[in-house]
C-alpha positions as CSV (number, residue, x, y, z in Angstrom):
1,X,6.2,51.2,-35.1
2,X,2.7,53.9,-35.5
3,X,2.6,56.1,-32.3
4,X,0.4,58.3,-31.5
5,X,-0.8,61.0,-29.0
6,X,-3.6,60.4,-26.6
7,X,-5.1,62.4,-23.7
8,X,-6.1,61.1,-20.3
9,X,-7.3,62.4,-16.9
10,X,-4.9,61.0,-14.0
11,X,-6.4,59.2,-11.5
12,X,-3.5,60.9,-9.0
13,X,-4.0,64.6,-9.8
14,X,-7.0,64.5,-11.5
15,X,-5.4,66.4,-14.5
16,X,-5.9,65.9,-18.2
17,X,-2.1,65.4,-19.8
18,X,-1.1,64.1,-23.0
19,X,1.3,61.4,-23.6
20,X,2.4,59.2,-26.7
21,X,1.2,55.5,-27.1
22,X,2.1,52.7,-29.8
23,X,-0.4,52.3,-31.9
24,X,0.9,49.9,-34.3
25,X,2.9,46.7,-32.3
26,X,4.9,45.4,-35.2
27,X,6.5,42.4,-33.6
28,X,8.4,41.4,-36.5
29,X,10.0,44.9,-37.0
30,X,10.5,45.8,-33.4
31,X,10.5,42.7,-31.7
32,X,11.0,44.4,-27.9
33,X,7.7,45.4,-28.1
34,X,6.6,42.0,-27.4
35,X,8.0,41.9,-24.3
36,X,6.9,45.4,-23.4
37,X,3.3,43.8,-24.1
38,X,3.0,41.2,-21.7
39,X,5.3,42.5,-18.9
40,X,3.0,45.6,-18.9
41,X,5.7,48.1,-19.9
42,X,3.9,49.5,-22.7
43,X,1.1,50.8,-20.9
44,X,3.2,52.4,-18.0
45,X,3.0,56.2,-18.5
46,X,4.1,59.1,-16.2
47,X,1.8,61.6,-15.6
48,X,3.7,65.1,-16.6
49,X,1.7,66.9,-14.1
50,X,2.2,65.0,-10.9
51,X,4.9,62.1,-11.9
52,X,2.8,59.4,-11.1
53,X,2.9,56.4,-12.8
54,X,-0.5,55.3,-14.6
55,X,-1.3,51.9,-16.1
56,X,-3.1,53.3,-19.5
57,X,-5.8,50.4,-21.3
58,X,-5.9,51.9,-24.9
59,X,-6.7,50.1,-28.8
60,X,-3.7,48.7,-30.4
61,X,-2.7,46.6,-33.8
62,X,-0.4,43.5,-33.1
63,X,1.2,42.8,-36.1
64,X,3.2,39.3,-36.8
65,X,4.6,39.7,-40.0
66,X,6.5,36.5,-39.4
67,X,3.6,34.6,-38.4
68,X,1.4,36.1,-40.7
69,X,-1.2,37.4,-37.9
70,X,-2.9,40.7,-37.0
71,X,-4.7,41.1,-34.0
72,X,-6.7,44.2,-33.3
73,X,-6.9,45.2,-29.3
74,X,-9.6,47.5,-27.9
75,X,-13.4,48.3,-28.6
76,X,-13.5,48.2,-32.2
77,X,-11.4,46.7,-35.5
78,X,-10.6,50.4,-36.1
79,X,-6.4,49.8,-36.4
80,X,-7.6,46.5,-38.9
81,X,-8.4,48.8,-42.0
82,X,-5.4,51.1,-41.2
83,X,-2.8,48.3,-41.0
84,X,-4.4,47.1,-44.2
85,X,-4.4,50.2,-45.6
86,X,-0.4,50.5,-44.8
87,X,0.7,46.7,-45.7
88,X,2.6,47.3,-48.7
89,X,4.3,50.4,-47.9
90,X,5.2,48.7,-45.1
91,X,6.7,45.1,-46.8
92,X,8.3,47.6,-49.4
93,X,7.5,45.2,-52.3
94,X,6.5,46.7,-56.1
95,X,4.4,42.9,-56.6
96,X,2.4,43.1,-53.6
97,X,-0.6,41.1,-53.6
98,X,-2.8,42.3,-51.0
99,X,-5.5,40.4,-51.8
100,X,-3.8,37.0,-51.6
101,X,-1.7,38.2,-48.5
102,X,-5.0,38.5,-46.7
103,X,-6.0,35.1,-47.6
104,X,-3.6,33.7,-45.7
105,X,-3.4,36.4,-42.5
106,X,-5.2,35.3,-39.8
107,X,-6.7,38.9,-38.5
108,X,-8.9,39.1,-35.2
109,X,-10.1,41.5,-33.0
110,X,-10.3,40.8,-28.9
111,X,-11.4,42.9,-26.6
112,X,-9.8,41.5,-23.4
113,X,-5.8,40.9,-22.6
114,X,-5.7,37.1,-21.7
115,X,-7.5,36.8,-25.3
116,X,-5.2,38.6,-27.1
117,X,-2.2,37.1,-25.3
118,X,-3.8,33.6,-26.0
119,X,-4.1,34.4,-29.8
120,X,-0.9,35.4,-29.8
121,X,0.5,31.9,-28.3
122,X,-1.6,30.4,-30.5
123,X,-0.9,31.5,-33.8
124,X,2.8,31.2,-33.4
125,X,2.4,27.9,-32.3
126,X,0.7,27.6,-35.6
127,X,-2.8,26.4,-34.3
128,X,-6.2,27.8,-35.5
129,X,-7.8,29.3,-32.9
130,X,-11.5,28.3,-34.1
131,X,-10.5,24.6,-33.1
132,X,-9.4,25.3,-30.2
133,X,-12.6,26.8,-29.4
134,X,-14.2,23.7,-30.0
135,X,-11.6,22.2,-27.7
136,X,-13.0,23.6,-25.0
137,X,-16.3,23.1,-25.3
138,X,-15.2,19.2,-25.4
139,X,-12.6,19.3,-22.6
140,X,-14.9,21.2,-20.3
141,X,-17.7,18.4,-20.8
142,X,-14.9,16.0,-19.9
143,X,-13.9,17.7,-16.8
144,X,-17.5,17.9,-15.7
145,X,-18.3,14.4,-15.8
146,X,-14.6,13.4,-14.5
147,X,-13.9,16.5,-11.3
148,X,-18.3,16.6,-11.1
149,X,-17.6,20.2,-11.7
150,X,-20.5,22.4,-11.5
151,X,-20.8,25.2,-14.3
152,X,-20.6,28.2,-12.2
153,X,-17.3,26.4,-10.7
154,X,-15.7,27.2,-13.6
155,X,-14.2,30.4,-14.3
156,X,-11.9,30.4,-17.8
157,X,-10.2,28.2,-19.8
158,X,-7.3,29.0,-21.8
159,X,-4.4,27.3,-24.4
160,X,-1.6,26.6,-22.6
161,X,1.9,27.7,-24.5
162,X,4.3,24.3,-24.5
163,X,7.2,26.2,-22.2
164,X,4.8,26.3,-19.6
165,X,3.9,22.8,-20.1
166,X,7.8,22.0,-19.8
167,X,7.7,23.6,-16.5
168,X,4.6,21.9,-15.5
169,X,6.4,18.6,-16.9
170,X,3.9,17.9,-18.5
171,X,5.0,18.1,-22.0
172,X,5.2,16.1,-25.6
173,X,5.3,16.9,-28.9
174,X,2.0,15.5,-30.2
175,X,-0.4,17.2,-27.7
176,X,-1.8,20.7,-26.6
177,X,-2.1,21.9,-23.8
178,X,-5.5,22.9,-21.8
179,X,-5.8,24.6,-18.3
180,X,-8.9,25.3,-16.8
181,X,-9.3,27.7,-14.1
182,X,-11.6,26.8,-11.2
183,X,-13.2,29.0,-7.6
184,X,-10.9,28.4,-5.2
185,X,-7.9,28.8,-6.8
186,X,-8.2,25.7,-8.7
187,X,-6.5,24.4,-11.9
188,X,-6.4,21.5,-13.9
189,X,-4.5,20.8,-17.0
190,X,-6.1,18.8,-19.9
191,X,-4.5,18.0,-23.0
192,X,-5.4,17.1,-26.8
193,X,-3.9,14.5,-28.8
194,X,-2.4,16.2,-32.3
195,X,-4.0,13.6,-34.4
196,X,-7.5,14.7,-32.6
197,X,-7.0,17.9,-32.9
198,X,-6.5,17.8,-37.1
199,X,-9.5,15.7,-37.5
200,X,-11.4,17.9,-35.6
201,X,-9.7,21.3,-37.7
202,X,-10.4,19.4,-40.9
203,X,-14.4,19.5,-39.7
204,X,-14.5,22.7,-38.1
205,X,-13.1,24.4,-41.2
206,X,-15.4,22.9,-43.6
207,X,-18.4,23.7,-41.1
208,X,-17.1,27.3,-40.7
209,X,-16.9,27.6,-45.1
210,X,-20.2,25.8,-45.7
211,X,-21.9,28.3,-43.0
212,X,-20.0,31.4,-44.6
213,X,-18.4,32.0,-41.1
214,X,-14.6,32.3,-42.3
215,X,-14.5,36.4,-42.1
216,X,-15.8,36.8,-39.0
217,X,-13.1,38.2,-36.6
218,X,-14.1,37.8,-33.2
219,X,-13.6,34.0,-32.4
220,X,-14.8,33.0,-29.5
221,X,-17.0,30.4,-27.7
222,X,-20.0,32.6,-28.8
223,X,-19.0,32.0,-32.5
224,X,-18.6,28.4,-32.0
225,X,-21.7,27.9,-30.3
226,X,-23.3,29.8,-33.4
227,X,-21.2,27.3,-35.8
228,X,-22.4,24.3,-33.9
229,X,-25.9,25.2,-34.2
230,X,-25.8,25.5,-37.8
231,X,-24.2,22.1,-37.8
């Protein structure tokens, strides 16, 4: 775990403090992190000056040893290189390949919380986030046509993670789950058949090599519309 010391005006007392953050979110090696993450515990700081406590939005690495992932949270990649830099010293190993290690490390960088959360759902789940991209783009046609949803109605739509699908009761083993948030508090949950969803990763890879897009890092629906219109 990297920490490091940052300093911040508080919005309370208006007073520039310091305070440690984590800079580096190894998951693998200090796996209460993860929970610190998403229940927003990490970013809680107290102000020293006026005790007041401050939700802070700063760059991170999340790092899934594990799941072989690194996801770089903020502005710009700039924890990517650094982890990179610190990967063997890290694993400890004398025959450390880093060059083959990053060939099979899925590393991105999000600048928004519900993208990084949904990387992180979807690379333990073991799912390549460039076909789910695609996904979307084909689900949200569908739901057009079926709900006559107009596109401004829309607002996101995101991977849903199989234990909220067993809550929802809407789970099995072969598909994956989609829920699209609509105006008006509206949701509707679309799923993918596994078989559909290899067929379509078998084409989407091959599209994304041919068009030299593999290294790219931010993965989004911009990057598949720009895949797609190379196709």
């Amino acid at each position: 775990m990297n920490s490091e010391k940052i300093k911040y005006n508080c919005p309370i007392c208006e007073k520039e403090v310091e305070t440690n953050i984590v800079s580096n979110i190894n998951v693998t090696l200090n796996p209460e992190l993860k929970d610190k993450l998403f229940s927003g515990e990490l970013f809680l700081h107290e102000c020293t000056n006026c005790q007041s406590k401050i939700q802070l939005n700063y760059s991170f690495l999340y790092h899934d040893l594990k799941n072989k992932f690194l996801i770089s949270y903020g502005t710009e990649a700039k924890y990517v290189q650094e982890l990179i830099d610190n990967l063997q010293f890290e694993l400890s190993e004398e025959d450390f390949d880093l060059d083959q290690l990053l060939k099979i490390y899925q590393v991105r960088v999000v600048r928004d919380m519900n993208d990084l959360f949904e990387k992180i759902y979807l690379f333990e789940a073991g799912l390549d986030d460039r076909v789910i991209e695609f996904c979307k783009l084909l689900i949200l046609d569908n739901a057009r046509e079926e709900e006559k949803l107009q596109a401004e109605e829309i607002i996101d739509i995101r991977y849903m993670p199989k234990d909220i699908m067993e809550e929802k009761g809407n789970i099995k083993d072969d598909v994956i789950g989609m829920n699209i948030y609509c105006e008006g508090e509206k949701a509707f949950i679309r799923t993918i058949e596994m078989p559909f969803y290899n067929q379509t990763k078998n084409y989407i890879q091959e599209l994304a090599q041919k068009n030299q897009m593999n290294d790219e890092l931010v993965i989004d629906q911009a990057w598949i519309n720009k895949l797609l219109e190379q196709a």
